[in-house]
C-alpha positions in Angstrom: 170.6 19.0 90.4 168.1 22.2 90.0 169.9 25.3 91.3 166.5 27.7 93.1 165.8 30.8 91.2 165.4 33.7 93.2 161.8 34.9 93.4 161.1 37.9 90.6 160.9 41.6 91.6 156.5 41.9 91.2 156.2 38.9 92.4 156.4 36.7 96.0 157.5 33.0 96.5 155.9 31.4 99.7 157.8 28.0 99.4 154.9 26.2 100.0 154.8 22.7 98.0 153.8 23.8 94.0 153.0 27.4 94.8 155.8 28.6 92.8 156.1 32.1 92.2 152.8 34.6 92.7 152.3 38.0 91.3 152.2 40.8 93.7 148.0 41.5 94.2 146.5 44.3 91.8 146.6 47.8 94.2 150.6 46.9 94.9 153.7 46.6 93.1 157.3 45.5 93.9 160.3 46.3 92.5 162.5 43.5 95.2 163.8 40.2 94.6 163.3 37.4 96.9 159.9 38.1 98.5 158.2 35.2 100.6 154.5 37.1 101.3 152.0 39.1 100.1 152.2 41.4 102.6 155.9 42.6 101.7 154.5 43.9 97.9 153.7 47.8 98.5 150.8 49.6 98.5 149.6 51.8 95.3 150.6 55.5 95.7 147.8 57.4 96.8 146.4 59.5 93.8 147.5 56.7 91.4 146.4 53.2 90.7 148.2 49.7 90.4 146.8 46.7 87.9 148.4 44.2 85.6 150.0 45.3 82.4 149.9 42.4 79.6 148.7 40.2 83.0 152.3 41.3 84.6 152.4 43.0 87.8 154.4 46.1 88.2 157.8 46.3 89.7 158.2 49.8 89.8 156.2 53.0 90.9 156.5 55.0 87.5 154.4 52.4 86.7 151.4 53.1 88.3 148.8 54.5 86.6 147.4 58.2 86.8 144.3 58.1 89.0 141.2 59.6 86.7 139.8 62.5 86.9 136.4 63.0 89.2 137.9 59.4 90.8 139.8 59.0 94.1 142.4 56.3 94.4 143.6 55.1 97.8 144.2 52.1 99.8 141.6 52.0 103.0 143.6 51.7 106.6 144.1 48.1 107.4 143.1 46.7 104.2 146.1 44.5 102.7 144.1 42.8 100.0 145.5 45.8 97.5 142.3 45.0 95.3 141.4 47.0 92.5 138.2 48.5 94.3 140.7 51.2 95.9 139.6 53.5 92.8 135.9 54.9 93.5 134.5 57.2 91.8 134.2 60.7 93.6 130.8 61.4 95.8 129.0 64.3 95.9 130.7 67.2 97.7 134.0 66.0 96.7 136.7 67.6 94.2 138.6 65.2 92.7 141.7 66.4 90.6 143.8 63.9 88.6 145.6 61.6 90.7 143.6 62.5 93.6 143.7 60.1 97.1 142.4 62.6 99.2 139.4 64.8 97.4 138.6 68.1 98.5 135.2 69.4 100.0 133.2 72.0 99.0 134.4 74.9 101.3 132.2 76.5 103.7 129.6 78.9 102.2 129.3 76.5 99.4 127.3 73.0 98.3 126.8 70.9 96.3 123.5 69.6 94.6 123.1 66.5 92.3 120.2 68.1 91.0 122.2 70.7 89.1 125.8 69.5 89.5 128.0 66.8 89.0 131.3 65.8 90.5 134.0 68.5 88.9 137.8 68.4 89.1 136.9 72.1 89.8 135.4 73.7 92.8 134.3 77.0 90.5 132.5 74.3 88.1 131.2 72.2 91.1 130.4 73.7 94.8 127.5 76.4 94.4 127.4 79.4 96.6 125.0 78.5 99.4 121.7 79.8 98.8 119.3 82.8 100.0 118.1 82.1 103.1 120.8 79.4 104.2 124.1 79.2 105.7 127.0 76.9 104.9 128.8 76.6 108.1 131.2 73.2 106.8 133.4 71.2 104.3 131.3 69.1 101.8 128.1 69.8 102.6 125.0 68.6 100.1 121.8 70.7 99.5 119.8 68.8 102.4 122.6 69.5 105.4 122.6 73.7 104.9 121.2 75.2 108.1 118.6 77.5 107.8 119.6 81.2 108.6 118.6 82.0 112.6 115.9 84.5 113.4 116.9 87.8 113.1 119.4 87.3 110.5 119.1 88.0 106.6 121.6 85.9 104.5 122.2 86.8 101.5 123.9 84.3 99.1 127.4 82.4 100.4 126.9 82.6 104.0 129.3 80.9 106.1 127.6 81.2 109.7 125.5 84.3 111.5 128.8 85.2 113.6 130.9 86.2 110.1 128.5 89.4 110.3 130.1 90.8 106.8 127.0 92.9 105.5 127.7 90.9 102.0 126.8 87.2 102.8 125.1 87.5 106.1 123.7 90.9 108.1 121.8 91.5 111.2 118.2 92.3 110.4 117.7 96.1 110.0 116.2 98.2 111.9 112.5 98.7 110.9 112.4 95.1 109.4 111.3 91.4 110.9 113.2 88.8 109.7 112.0 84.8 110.6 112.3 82.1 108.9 108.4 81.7 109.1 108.5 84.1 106.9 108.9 83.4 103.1 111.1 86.7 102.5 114.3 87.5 104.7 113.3 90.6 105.7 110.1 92.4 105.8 109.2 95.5 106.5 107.5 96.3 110.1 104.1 96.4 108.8 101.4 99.7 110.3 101.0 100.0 113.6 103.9 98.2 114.5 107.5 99.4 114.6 110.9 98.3 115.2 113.9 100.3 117.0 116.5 97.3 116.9 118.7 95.4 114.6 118.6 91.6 114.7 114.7 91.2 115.8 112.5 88.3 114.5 109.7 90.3 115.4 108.5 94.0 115.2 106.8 95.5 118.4 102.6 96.7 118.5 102.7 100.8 118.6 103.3 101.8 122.2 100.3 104.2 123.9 100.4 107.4 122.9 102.1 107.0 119.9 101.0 106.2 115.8 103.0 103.9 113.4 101.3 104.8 110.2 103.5 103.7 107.5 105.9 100.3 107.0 109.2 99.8 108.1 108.5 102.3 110.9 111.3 102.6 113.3 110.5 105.2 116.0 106.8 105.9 116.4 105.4 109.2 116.0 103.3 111.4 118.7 99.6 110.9 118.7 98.8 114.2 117.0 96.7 116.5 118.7 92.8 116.1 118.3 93.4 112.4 118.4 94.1 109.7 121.4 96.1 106.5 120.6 95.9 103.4 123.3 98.4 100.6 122.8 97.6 98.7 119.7 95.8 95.6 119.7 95.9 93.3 117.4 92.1 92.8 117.9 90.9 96.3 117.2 87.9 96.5 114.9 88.7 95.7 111.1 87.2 99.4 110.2 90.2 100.8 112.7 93.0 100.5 110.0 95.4 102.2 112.8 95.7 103.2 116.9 95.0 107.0 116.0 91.8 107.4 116.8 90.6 110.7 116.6 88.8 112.6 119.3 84.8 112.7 119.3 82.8 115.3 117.5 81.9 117.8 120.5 85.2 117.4 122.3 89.0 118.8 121.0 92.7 117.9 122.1 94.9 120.2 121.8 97.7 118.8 123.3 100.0 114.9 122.2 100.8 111.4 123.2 97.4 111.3 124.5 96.3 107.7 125.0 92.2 107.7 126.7 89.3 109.1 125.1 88.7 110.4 128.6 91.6 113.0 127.4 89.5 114.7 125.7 88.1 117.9 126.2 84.6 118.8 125.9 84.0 122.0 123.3 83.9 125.4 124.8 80.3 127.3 125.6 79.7 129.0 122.4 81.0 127.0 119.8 81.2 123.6 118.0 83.9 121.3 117.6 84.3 118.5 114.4 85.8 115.2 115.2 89.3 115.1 115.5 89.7 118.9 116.5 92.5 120.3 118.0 90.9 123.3 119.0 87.2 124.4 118.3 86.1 124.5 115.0 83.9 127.9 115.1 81.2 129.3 116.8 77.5 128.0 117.5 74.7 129.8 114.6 72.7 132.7 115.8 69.6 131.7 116.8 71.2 128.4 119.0 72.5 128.3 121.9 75.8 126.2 122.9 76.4 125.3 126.2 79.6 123.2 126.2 80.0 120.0 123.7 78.4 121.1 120.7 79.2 119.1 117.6 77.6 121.4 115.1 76.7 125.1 115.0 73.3 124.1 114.7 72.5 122.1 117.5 68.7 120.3 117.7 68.9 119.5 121.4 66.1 121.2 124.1 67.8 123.7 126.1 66.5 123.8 129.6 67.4 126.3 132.0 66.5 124.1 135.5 69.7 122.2 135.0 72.3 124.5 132.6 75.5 122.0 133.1 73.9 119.3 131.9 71.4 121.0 129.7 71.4 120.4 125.8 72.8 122.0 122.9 69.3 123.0 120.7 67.8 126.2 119.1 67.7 129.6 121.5 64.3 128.8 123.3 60.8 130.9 123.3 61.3 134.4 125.2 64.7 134.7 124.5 66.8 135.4 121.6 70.7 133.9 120.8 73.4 136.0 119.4 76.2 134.7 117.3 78.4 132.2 119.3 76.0 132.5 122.3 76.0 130.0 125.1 73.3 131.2 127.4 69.5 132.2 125.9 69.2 136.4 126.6 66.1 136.7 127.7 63.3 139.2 125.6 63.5 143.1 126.8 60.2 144.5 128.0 58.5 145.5 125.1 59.5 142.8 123.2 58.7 139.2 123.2 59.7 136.2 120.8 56.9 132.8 121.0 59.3 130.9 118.7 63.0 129.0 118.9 65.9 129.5 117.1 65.4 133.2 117.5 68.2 135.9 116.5 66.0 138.6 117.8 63.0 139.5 119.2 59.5 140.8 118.2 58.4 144.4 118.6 54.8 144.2 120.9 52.5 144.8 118.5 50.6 147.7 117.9 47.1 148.1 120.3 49.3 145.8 122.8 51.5 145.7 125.7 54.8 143.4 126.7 55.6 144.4 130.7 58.0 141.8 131.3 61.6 140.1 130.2 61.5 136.9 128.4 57.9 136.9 127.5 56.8 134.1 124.6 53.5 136.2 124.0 52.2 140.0 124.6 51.2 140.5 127.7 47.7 142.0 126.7 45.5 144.8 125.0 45.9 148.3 125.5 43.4 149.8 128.5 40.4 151.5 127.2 41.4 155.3 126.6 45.1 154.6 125.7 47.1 154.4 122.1 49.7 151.8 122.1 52.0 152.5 119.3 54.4 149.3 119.2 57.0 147.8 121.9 54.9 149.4 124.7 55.5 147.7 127.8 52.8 149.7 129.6 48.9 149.5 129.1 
């Protein structure tokens, strides 16, 4: 008569017709006597792994083997087959120590990139600070998953996420700047005639009306200066107009800011002449010329008529009249004098033998009478 042998620890006996006894599946172990299933061997520690040694299974948990390093050993939920695929090997954005079941991720404001790393037992060695430009808001994120940093942000190297404002990872854009990711560069400088009085803008504003942004990075825009208006900018202003300061005409002056019209403009004062972009006038009108308001040079070439003086021309001081320095009205020739030329300083002396009667005249008014000596700027006969 056979007397049954209990059923080895690493080892389970169904007592099914020649089964005899069966080794516990690789991924468990057993250290019990008597057991009648699969099922009842235990499952591998996490962080270490169970095989056969000398084609034995293991009956005790010292015996597992040490889970290698950049591998992760673990038995998946509901899996009782214990087979030897429970070690894999660790994936990108995982840290896997020696006897690892559960790897760590690559914190947040960090990744990982096959391209230039490879699994490390070390996050220092493995997870690279997220990039320029980027943000690393979770665990284990690879080089395709970071986030782009928002609009009106600069990141800077390790950013976590645009609310852990730090002004070391991640900032607000500064004041002065643009910062969109349409842009190559983080931030960039508000460029001329724009400016910028906010932090956090993806955009920098066109120079209001009466104002001038004539440098980058401009944050407050200056006055229009005087002798020069300044309309809103506009992006579609002539290419030879570098900025919205335009300067006030030749013939008119500004003496006063934030202008934004030509119309602002004054016209130059009787008497004298005004250069473009004039805050005042710029001296006074040649003698010999005559200036009646708007003059652009001291030596006007307009006709001067006296029918119509407003709207009469700038020009030389016309026949019969002479023009002091800075004159704007023609004084006419005294009697005895008389001037047939323009641009006249002074007038001519009558002649000798000849007679001027009369104010303004362009030519003597005629010869001596018979019986009388006429000795120069006579204005009888």
């Amino acid at each position: 008569m056979t007397v049954p042998t209990i059923c080895p620890p690493g080892y389970y006996c169904p007592g099914t017709a020649n089964s005899g006894y069966l080794p516990c599946p690789e991924g468990s172990y057993s250290g019990m006597e008597g057991l009648t299933s699969a099922s009842l061997c235990l499952a591998c520690p996490y962080g270490r792994f169970c095989t056969y040694i000398d084609n034995k299974p293991i009956t005790q948990k010292a015996d597992a083997q040490e889970c290698p390093e950049l591998h992760k050993c673990y038995v998946a939920a509901g899996d009782n087959t214990f087979n030897s695929l429970d070690i894999e090997g660790c994936a990108y954005g995982e840290i896997c120590a020696i006897n690892t079941a559960v790897p760590e991720l690559c914190p947040p404001g960090t990744y990982s990139d096959p391209s230039v790393a490879t699994p490390s037992s070390e996050a220092s060695d493995y997870c690279l600070p997220c990039p320029a430009n980027k943000y690393c808001p979770d665990w284990g994120l690879t080089l395709a998953e970071l986030e782009n940093c928002p609009d009106g942000y600069v990141c800077m190297g390790s950013a976590i996420h645009p609310s852990n404002l730090d002004d070391i990872t991640i900032k607000l854009c500064p004041a002065g700047y643009y910062c969109s990711q349409a842009n190559p560069s983080p931030e960039i400088l508000c460029p001329i005639n724009y400016y910028n009085p906010k932090e956090g803008q993806a955009q920098c504003l066109p120079c209001a009306a009466g104002h001038v942004c004539e440098s980058e990075g401009i944050i407050w825009p200056d006055p229009c200066p005087r002798g020069h208006y300044c309309p809103e900018f506009n992006p579609g202003f002539p290419d030879f107009m570098s900025t919205n300061k335009i300067p006030c005409p030749a013939g008119t002056y500004n003496s006063d800011t934030y202008l934004t019209d030509v119309d602002q403009c004054v016209n130059c004062p009787p008497g004298k002449f005004c250069n473009e972009g004039s805050s005042g006038f710029s001296g006074y009108c040649d003698a010999g010329y005559v200036c009646v308001g708007g003059s652009d040079t001291p030596t006007p070439s307009g006709t001067f008529t006296f029918d119509d003086y407003d709207n009469s021309n700038n020009g030389p001081c016309p026949i019969g009249h002479y023009c002091e320095y800075g004159s704007s009205f023609p004084i006419p020739c005294e009697p005895g004098y008389y001037m047939p030329d323009t641009g006249a300083s002074e007038c001519l002396e009558c002649d000798p033998y000849n007679y001027c009667a009369e104010s303004g005249l362009s030519a003597v008014t005629g010869r001596c009478s018979d019986g009388y000596y006429c000795i120069g700027a006579s204005i009888y006969e």
